[in-house]
N, CA, C and O atoms as CSV, one atom per row, in Angstrom:
chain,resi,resn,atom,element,x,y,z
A,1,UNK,N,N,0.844,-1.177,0.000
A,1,UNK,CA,C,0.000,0.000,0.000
A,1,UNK,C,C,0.892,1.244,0.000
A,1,UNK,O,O,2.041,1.274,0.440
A,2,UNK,N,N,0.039,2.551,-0.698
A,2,UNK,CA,C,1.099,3.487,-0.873
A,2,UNK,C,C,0.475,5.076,-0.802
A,2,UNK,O,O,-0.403,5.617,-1.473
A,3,UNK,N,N,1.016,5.394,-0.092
A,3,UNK,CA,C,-0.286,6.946,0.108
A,3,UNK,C,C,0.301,8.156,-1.068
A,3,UNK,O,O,1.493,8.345,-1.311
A,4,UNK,N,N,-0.419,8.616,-1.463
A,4,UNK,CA,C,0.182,9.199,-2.891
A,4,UNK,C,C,-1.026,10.839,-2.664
A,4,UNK,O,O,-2.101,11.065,-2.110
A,5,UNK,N,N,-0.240,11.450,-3.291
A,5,UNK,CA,C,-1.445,12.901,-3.746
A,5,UNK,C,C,-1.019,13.430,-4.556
A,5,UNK,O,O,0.038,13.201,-5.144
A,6,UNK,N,N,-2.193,14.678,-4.821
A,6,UNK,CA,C,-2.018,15.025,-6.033
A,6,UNK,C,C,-0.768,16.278,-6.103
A,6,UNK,O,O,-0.123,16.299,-5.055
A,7,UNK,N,N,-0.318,17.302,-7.120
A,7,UNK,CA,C,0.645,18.307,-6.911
A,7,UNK,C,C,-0.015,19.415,-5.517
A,7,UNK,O,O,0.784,19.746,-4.641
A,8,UNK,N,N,-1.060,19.765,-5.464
A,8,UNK,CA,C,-1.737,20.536,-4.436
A,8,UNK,C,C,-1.436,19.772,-3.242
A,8,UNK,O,O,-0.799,20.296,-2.329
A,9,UNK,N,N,-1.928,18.326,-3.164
A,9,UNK,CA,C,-1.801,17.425,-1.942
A,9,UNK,C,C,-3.773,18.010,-1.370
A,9,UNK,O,O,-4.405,17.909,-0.319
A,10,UNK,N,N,-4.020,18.477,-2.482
A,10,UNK,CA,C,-5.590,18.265,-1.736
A,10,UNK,C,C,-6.307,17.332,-1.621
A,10,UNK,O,O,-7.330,17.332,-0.937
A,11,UNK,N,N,-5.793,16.201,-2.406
A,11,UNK,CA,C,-6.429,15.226,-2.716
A,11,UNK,C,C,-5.714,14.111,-2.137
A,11,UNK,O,O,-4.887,13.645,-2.919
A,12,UNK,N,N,-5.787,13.383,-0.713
A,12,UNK,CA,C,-4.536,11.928,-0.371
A,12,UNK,C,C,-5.321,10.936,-0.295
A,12,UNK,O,O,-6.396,10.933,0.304
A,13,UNK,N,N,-4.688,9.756,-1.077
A,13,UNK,CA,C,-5.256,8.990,-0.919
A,13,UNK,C,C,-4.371,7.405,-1.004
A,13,UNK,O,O,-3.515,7.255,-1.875
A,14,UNK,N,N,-4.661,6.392,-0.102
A,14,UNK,CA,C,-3.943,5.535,0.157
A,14,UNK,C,C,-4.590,4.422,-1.128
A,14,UNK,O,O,-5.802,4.465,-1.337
A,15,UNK,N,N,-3.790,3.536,-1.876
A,15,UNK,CA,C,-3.804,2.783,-2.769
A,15,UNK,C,C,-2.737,1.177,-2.584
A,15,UNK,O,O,-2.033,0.771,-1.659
A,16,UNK,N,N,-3.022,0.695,-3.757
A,16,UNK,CA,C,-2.502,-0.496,-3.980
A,16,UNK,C,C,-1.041,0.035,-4.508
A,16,UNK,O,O,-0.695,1.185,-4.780
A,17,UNK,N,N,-0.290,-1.210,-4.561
A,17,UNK,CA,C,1.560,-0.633,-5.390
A,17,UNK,C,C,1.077,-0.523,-7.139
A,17,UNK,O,O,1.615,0.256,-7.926
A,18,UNK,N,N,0.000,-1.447,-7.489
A,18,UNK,CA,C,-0.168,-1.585,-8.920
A,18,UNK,C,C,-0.951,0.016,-9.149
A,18,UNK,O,O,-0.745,0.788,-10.085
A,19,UNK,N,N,-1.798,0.190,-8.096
A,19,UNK,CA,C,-2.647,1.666,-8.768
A,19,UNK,C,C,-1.775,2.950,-8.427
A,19,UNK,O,O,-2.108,4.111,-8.662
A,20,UNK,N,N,-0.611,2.529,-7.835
A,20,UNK,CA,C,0.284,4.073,-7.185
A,20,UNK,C,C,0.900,4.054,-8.381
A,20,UNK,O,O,0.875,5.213,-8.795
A,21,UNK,N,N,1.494,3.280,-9.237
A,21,UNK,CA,C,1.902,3.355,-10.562
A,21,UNK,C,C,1.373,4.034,-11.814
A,21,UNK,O,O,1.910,4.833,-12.581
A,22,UNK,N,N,0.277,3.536,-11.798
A,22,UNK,CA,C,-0.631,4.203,-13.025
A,22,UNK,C,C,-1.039,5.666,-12.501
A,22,UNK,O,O,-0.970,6.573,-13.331
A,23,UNK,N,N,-1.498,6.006,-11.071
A,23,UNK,CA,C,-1.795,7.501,-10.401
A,23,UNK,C,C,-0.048,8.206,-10.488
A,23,UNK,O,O,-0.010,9.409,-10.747
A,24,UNK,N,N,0.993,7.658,-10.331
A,24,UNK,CA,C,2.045,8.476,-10.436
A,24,UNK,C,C,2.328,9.061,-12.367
A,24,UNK,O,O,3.027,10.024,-12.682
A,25,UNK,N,N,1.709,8.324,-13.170
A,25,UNK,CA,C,1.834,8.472,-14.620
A,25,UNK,C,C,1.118,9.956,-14.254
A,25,UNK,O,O,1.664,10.998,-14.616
A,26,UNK,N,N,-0.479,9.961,-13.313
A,26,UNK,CA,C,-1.160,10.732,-13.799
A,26,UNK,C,C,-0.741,12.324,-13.035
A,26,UNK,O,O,-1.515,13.139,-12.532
A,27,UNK,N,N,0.299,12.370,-13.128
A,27,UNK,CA,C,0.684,13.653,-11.793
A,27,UNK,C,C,0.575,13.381,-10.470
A,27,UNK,O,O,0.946,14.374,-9.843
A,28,UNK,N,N,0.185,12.357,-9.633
A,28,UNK,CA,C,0.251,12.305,-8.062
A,28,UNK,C,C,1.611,11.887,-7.821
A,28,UNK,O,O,2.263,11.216,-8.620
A,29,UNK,N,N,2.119,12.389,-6.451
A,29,UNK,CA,C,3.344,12.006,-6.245
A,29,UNK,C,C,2.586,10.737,-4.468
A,29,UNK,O,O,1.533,10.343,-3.968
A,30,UNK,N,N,4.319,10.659,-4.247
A,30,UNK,CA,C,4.401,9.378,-3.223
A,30,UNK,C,C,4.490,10.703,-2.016
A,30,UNK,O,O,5.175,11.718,-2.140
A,31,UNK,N,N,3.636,10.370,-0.905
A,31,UNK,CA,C,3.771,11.231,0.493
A,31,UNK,C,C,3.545,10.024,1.571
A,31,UNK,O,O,3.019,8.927,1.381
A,32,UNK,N,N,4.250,10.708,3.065
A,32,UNK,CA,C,4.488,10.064,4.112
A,32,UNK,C,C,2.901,9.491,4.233
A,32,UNK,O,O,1.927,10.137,3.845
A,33,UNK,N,N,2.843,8.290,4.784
A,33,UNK,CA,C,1.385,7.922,5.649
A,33,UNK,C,C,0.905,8.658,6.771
A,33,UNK,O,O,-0.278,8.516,7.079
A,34,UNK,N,N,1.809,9.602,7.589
A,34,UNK,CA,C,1.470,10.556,8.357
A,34,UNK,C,C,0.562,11.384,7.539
A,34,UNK,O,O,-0.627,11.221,7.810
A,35,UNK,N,N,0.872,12.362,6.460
A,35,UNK,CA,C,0.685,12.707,6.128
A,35,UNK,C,C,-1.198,12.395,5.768
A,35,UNK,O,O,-2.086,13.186,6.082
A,36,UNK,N,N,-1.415,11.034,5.043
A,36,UNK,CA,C,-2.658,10.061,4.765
A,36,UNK,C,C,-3.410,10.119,5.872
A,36,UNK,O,O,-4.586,9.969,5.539
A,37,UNK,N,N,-3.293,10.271,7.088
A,37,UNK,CA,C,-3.491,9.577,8.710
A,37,UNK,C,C,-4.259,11.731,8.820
A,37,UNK,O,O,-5.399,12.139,8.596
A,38,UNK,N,N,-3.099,12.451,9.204
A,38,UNK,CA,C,-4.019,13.723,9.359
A,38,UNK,C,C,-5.278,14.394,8.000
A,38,UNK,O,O,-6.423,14.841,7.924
A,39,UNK,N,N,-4.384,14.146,7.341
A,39,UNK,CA,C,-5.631,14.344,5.445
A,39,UNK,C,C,-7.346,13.335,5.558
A,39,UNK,O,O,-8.438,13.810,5.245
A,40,UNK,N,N,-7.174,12.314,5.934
A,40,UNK,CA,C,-7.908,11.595,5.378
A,40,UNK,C,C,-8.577,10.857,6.558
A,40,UNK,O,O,-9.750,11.062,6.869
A,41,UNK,N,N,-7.852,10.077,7.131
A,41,UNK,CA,C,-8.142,8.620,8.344
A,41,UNK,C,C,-8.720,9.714,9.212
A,41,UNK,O,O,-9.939,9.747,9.380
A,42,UNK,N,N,-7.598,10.993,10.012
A,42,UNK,CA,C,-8.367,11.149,11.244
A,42,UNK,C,C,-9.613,12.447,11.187
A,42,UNK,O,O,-10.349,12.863,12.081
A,43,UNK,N,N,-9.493,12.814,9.885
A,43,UNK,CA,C,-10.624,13.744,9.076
A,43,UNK,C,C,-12.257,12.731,9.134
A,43,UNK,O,O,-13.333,13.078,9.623
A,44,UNK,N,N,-12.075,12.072,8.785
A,44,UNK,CA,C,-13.559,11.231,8.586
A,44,UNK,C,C,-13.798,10.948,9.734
A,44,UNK,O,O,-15.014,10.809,9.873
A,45,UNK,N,N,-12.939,10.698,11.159
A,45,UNK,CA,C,-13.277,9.903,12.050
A,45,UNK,C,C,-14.520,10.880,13.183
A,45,UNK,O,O,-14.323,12.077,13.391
A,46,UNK,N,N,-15.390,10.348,13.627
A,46,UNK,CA,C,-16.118,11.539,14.101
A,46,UNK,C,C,-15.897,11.843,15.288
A,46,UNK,O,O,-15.688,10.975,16.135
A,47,UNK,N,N,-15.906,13.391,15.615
A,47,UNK,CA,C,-15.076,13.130,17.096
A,47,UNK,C,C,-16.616,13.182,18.084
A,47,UNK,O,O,-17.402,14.107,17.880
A,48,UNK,N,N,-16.919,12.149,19.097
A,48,UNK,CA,C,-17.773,12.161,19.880
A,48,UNK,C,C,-17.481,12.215,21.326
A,48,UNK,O,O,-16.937,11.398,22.070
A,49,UNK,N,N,-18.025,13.492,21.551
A,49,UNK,CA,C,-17.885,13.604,23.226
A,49,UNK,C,C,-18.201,12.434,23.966
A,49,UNK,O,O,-18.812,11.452,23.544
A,50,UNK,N,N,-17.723,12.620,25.135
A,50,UNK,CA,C,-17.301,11.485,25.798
A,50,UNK,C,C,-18.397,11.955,27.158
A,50,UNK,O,O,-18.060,12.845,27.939
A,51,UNK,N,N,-19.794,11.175,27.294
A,51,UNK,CA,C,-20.011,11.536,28.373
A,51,UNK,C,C,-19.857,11.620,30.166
A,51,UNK,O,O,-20.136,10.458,30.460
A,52,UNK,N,N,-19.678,12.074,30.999
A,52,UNK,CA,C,-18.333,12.130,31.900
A,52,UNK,C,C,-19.871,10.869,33.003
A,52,UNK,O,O,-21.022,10.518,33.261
A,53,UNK,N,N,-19.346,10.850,33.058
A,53,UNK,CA,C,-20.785,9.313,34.304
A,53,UNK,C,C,-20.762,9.983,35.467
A,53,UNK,O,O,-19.874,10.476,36.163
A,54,UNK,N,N,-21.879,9.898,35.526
A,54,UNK,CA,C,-22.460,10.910,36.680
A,54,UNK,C,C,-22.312,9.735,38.084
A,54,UNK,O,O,-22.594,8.537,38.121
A,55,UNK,N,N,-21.912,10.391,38.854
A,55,UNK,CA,C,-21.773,9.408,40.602
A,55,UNK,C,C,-22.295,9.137,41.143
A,55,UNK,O,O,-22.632,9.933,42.020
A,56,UNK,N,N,-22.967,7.530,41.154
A,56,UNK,CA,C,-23.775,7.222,41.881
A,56,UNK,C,C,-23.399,6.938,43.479
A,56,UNK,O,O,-22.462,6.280,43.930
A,57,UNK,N,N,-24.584,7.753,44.268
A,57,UNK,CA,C,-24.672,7.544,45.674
A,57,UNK,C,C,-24.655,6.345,46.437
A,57,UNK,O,O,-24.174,6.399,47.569
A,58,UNK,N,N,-25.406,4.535,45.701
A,58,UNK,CA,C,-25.554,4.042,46.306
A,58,UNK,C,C,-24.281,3.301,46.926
A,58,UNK,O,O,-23.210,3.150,46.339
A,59,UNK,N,N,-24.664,2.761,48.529
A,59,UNK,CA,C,-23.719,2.010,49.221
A,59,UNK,C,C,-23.256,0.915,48.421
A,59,UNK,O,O,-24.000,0.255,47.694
A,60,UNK,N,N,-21.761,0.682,48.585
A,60,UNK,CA,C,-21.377,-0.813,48.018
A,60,UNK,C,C,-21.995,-2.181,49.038
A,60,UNK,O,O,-22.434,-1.951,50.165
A,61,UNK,N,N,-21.963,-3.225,48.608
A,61,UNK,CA,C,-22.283,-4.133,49.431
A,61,UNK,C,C,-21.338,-4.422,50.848
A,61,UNK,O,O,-21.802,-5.025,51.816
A,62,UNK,N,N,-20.290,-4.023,50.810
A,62,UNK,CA,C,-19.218,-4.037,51.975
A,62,UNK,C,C,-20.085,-3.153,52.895
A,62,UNK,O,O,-20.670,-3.566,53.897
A,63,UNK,N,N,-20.097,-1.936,52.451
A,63,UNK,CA,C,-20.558,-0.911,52.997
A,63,UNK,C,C,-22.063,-1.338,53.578
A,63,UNK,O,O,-21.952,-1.263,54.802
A,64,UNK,N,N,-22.905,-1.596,53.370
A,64,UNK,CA,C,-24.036,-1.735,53.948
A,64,UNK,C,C,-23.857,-3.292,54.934
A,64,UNK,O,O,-24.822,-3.738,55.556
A,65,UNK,N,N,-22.671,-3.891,54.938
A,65,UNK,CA,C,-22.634,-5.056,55.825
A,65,UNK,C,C,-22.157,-4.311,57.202
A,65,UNK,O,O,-22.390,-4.403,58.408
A,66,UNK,N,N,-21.296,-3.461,56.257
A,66,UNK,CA,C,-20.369,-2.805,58.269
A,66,UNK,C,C,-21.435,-1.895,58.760
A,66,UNK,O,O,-21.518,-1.520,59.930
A,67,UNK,N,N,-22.355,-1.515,57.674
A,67,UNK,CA,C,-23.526,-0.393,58.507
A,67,UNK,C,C,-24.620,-1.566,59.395
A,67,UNK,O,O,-25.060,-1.136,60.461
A,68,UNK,N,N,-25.033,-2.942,58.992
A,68,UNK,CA,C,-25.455,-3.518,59.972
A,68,UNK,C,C,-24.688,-4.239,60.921
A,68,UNK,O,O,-25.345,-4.972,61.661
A,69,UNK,N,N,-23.414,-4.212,61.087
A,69,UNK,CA,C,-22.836,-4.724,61.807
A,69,UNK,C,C,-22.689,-3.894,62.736
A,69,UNK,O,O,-22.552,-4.445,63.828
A,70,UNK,N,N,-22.659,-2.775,62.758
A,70,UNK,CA,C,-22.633,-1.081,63.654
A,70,UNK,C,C,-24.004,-1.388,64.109
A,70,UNK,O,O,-24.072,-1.761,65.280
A,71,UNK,N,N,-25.341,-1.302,63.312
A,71,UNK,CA,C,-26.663,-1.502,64.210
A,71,UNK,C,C,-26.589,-2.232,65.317
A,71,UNK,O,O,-26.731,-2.009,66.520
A,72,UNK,N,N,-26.234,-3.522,64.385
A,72,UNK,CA,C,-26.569,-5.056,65.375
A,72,UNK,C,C,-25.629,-4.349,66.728
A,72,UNK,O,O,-26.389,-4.101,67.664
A,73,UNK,N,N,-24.887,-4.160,66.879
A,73,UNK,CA,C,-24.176,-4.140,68.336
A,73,UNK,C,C,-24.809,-2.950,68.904
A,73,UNK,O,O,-24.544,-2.832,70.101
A,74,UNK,N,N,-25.440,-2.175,68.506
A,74,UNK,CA,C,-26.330,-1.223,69.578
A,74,UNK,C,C,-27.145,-1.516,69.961
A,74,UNK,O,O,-27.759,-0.786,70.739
């Protein structure tokens, strides 16, 4: 595989070795995969907030054993 663009570089796009051949005939040159990765991969990816989880109050089960173990002896 071979990440190639055009003279602008507006256009990147990752290919086969057989189609980077025939696209280099057509004016695209050879560029880093970094390059492919910010242009293209992390462009499409959608960025979705992350919702933060709200804190639930209830006792763990430990917790509600030592709270009757505190009753029971009063």
């Amino acid at each position: 595989m071979k990440c190639m663009a055009n003279q602008d570089e507006s256009v990147v796009v990752r290919v086969s070795d057989e189609k980077a051949l025939v696209l280099q005939e057509e004016g695209f040159h050879y560029v880093p995969k970094e390059l492919w990765k910010e242009k293209t991969r992390d462009v499409e990816k959608p960025t979705e907030e992350k919702s933060t989880k709200t804190k639930n109050n209830k006792m763990s089960k430990s917790a509600k054993r030592h709270l009757r173990k505190q009753n029971k002896k009063k």
